[in-house]
N, C-alpha and C positions, 0 to 999 in steps of 0.2 A: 710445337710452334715452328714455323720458319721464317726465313729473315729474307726481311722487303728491302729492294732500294729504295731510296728515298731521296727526292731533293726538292727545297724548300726554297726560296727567294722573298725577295723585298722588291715590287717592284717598280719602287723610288717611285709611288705616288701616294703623299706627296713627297718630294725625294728627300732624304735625312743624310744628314752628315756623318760622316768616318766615326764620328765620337759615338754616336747612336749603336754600331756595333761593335766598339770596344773589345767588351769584355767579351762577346760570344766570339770575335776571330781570336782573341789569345785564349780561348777553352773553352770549343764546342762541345758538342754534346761525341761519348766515346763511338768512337769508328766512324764519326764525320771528319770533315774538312770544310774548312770556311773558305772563302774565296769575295772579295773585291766585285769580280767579276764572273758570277755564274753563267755559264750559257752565252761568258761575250759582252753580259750588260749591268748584269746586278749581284748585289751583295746576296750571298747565300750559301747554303748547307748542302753537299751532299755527302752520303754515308749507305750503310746501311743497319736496318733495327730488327732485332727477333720481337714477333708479332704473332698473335691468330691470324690478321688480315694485313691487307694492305693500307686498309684504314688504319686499323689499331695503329699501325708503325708510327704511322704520318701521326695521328693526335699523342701519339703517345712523345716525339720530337718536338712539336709544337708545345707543348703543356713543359716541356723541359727546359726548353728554350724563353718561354714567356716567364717560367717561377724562379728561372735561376737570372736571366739578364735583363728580364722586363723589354723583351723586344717579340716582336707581331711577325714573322715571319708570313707576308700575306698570297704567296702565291704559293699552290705544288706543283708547278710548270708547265699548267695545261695551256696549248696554246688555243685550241678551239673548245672551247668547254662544249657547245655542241654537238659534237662527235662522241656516239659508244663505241667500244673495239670491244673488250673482256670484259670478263667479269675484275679483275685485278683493278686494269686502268679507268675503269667504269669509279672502283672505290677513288682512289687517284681522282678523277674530276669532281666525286660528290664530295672527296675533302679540298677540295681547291676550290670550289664553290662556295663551302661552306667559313673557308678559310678569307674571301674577298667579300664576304656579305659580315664577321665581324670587320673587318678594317675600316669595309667602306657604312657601317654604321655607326661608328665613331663620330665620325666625319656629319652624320648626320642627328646625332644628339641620343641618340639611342643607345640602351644600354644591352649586357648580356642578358638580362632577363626580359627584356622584350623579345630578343632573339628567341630564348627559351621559349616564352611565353605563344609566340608565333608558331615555330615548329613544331608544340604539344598541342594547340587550337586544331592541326590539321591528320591529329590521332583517328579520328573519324573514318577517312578517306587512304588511311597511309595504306591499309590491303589491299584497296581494290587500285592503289596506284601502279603495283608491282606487275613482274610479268604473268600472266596468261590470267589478269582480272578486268579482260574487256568482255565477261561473260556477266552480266546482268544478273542480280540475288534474283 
């Protein structure tokens, strides 16, 4: 395995109060650091995590931080999610994607198993989504 950086934010929408991350800035998750101000703006995590990927890392933080303090960390700092660079940063955007569509389905009545239920619907289609499947069955 190797070890991903990783850093995680909140990013205060809608914006929560200092008690909200409490418990995660007096004991984050090991080899992170909590910060007030990540990047300047928002409360968040960086560190780094032994991982298969760089996804792994990032779910694997996220699931630590949500079972142990009950907080959403909902950004992984992508500023243009539309942008690929690598294959690393590529995982980096589809968990930073994936991480603002639980938050921001909260917000809209929706639960983790619609999310589920959503992303399994589209099992069909996920091969020929990848790269080099613009070649027609």
């Amino acid at each position: 395995m190797s070890v991903h950086h990783v850093t995680l934010l909140h990013d205060n929408w809608p914006e929560k109060k200092p008690e909200y991350f409490a418990g995660l800035a007096a004991d984050p998750p090991a080899g992170f650091a909590f910060s007030e101000k990540t990047w300047g703006h928002y409360p968040g995590l960086t560190g780094s995590r032994e991982a298969p990927t760089q996804f792994h890392a990032i779910a694997s933080v996220v699931a630590e931080v949500a079972s142990k303090h009950g907080v959403l960390l909902n950004d992984a700092g992508v500023e243009k999610p539309g942008e690929w660079i690598d294959c690393e940063w590529n995982q980096t955007i589809t968990a930073h994607l994936l991480l603002a569509a639980v938050h921001r389905a909260a917000y809209c009545g929706l639960v983790l198993d619609d999310l589920v239920d959503f992303l399994r619907s589209t099992a069909p289609a996920e091969k020929r989504a990848g790269s080099g499947s613009d070649v027609p069955h």
